[in-house]
N, C-alpha and C positions, 0 to 999 in steps of 0.2 A: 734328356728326354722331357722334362720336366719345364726345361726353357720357356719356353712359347706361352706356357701356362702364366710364369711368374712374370713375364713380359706382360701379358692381356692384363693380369693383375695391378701393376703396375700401372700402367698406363691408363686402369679405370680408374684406379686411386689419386690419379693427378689430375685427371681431366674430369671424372664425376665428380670429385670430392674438395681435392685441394684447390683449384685454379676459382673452382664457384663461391666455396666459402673467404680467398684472400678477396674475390668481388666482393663479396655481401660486407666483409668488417669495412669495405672500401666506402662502400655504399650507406654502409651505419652511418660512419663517421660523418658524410656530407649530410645525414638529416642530422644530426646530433647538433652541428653546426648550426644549421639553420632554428633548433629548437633554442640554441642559446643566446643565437640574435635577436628571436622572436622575444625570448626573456629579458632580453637586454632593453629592445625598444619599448616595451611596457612600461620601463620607468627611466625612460629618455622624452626630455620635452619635445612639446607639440612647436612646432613654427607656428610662428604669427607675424604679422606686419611690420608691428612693432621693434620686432628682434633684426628685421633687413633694416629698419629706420637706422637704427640705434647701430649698426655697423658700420651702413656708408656715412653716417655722421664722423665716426671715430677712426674711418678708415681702414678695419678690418678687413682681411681677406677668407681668414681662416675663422668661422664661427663656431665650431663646434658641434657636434654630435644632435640632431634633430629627428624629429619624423612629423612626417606629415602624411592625413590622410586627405584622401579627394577622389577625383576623376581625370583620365585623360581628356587635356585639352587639344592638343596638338601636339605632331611628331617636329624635330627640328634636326636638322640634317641626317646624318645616317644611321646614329646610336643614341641621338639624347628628346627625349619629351617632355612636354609641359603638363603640369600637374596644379591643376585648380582645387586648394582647397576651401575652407573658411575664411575668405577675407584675404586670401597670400596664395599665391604661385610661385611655382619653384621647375627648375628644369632638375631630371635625373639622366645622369650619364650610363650608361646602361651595359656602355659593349664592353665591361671587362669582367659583371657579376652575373651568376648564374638567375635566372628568373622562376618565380613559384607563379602557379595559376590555380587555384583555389576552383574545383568544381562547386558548383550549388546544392546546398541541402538537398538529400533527397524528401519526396511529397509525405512519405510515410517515415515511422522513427524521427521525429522532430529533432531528437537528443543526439542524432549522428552529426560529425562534423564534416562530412563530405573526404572526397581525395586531392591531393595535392600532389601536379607535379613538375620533375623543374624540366629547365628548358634554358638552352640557350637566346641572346636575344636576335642572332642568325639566323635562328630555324623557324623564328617566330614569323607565320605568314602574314597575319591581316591583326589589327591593332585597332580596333574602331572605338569614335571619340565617343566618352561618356565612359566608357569601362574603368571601373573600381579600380582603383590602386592605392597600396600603402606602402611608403618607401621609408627607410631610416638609416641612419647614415651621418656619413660628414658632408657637410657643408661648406661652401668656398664662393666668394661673390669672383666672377670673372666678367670682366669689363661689364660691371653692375648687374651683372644675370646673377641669381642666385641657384647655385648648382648643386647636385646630390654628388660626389666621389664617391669610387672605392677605396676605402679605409687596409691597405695589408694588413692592418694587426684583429682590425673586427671585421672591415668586409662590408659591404653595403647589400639589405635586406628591400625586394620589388616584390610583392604581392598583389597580382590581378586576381579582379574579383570581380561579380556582377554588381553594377554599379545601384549604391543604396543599402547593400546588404551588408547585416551587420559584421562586424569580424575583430570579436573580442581576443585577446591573446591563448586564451585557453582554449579556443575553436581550432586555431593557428597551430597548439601546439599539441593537437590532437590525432587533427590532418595531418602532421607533419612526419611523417616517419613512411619507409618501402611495407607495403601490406605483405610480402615475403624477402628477405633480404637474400635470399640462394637465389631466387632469379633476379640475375641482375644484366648490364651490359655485356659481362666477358659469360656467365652462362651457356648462350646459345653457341658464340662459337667454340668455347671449350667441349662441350659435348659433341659436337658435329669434327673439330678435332679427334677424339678418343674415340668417335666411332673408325673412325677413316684408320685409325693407330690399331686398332683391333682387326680390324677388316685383311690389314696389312699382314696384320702375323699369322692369318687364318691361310691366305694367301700360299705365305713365305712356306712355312711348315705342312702345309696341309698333306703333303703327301708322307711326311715322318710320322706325323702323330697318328694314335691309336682312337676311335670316336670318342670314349670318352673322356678325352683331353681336348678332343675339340668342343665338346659339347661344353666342360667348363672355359675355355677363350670365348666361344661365341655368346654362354651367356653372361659373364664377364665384362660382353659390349652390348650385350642388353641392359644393362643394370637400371639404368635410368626408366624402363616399361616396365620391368619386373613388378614394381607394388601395384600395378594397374591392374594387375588381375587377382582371383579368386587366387588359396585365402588370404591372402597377404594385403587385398584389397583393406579386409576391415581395419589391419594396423595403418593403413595409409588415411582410413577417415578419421581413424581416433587422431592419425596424428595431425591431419588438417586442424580437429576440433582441439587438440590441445594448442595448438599453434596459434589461435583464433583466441584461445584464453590466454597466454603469455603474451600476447599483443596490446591485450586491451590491460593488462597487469602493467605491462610498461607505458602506458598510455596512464595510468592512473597514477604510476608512479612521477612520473615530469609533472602532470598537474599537482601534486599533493606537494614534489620540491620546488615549485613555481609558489605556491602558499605558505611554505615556509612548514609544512604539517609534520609531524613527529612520526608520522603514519609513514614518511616513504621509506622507513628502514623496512616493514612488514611489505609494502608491494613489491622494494627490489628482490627480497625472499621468493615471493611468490613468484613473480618476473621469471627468474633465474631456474627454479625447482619445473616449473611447467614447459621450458625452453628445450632442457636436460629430457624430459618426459615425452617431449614432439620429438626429439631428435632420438632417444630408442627406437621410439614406435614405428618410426619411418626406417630404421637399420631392422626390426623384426620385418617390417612388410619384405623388403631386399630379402632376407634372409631366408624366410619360410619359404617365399615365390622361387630361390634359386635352389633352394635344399630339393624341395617335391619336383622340379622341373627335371633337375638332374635325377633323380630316382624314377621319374616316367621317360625318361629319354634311356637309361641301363635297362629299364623295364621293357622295352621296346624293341631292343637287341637283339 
C-alpha cells in the first residue's frame, strides 16, 4: 500500500536532490580549475618579443608556459586568433579549451568583481576586434607563428574582457566561481525528469491509493515549489542570505590563499559552517511547507 509513496520518495530524492548536487560538485570542480589557472598565470611570465627572438634563433619549438595580455586582432581560420599585445602578437588556439567572458563592473559597488561565464568557443557567436583578452598557456612556434596550445596537464586559460579594463588576478578570481552551484546544466532536466516520475506513479496507482497517500506522492513532486510559499518562504530567504554569505566567505578564502595569508584556515571555517547553515534552512523551508500542506489537505477531508 505504501509503495507508490516510497516510490514518489525515491524518485524526488534522486532527481531533486541527488542528480543536482553530483552537477553542482561537477560544476565546483570546473571553476576551482579555472581559479588555479588563474593562480597559476599570475606568476607565469609575460611574453615579449624578445622571447620569440631568442627561440627562432635557437630553434625551439616548445617555449614554455607564457601569458599574454592584449586585444583581439584578428580571427584566423576556424578556432585560432590573433592577439596584440605590448610589442608581441601571439595566435591562441582555442577549439579544444573551455572560454571565460568577464561581464564589466557594475556602475554602482565599485568593490564587485562582475560575473563570469564559460563558454564554448562554438557557441561563441560574434568576436569583434579590440576585445580584451588574457590568455596563458603553452606555447609552441608552428611554421614561425607563435601559438597558445592546450596544455592536458594545466590546460590553457582565455579571458574576454572589455577592451582596456583592468583585470587583476584577484578580480578573476573573485568572478570566478557558479553564484549557485545546484542550478546547474543537469538541474533543469533532472527536475522536469522527477516530475514526469512522480506524475507517473500518481497515474499508475491512483485508483489504489487512499487521498492521503496521494496527497504525500503529489507533494513529494512538488518539492522543488514548496519553500516558495508562506511559512516556509522565510527559511528559504534566510537561506538565500546565508548562501550569499558562504559565498563571499569562500571568495575571501581563495583570495587570502592566493596571498599566502594565515587567515584562510578561519574563512574555510566560516565557508563551510554557513554552507551547512543555507543547506538546513532550505530542508526546514521543504519541511514546514510539506508538513502544514499535508495537515490542510487531512483538514479538508
Amino acid at each position: 500500500m505504501l509503495l507508490p509513496v516510497y516510490a514518489a520518495l525515491a524518485a524526488a530524492l534522486a532527481f531533486y536532490v541527488l542528480v543536482p548536487i553530483a552537477g553542482a560538485f561537477a560544476l565546483r570542480s570546473q571553476w576551482r580549475r579555472f581559479r588555479l589557472m588563474v593562480s597559476r598565470a599570475a606568476t607565469t611570465p609575460e611574453l615579449r618579443y624578445k622571447d620569440l627572438a631568442a627561440a627562432e634563433s635557437s630553434g625551439e619549438k616548445r617555449l614554455g608556459r607564457y601569458t599574454l595580455r592584449g586585444t583581439i586582432e584578428a580571427i584566423e581560420g576556424s578556432n585560432q586568433v590573433w592577439i596584440r599585445g605590448a610589442g608581441v602578437s601571439a595566435l591562441a588556439d582555442l577549439s579544444r579549451s573551455p572560454l571565460y567572458v568577464l561581464s564589466p563592473k557594475p556602475e554602482s559597488g565599485l568593490d564587485e568583481a562582475g560575473s563570469m561565464s564559460r563558454i564554448k568557443w562554438k557557441s561563441l557567436s560574434a568576436l569583434a576586434e579590440g576585445t580584451g583578452v588574457l590568455v596563458a598557456g603553452e606555447l609552441v612556434l608552428e611554421e614561425g607563428k607563435p601559438i597558445f596550445v592546450e596544455d592536458p596537464e594545466e590546460g590553457l586559460l582565455a579571458v574576454f574582457h572589455e577592451g582596456g579594463e583592468e583585470l587583476p588576478p584577484t578580480r578573476l578570481i573573485a568572478a570566478g566561481r557558479a553564484p549557485n552551484e545546484y542550478w546547474n546544466y543537469l538541474t533543469p532536466m533532472s527536475m522536469a525528469a522527477g516530475l514526469v516520475a512522480v506524475s507517473a506513479i500518481l497515474l499508475v496507482f491512483r485508483a489504489s491509493m487512499f487521498p492521503t497517500l496521494r496527497a504525500l506522492v503529489f507533494l513529494a513532486g512538488a518539492g522543488p515549489v514548496l519553500p516558495l510559499a508562506p511559512p516556509g518562504l522565510a527559511f528559504f530567504l534566510l537561506y538565500r542570505k546565508l548562501w550569499r554569505k558562504a559565498l563571499a566567505a569562500r571568495t575571501e578564502r581563495d583570495l587570502l590563499a592566493m596571498e599566502g595569508s594565515t587567515a584562510e584556515r578561519k574563512a574555510e571555517r566560516d565557508a563551510r559552517l554557513l554552507a551547512v547553515a543555507a543547506g538546513l534552512a532550505l530542508a526546514a523551508a521543504v519541511l514546514v511547507n510539506f508538513v502544514l500542506a499535508l495537515m490542510l489537505w487531512r483538514a479538508a477531508l
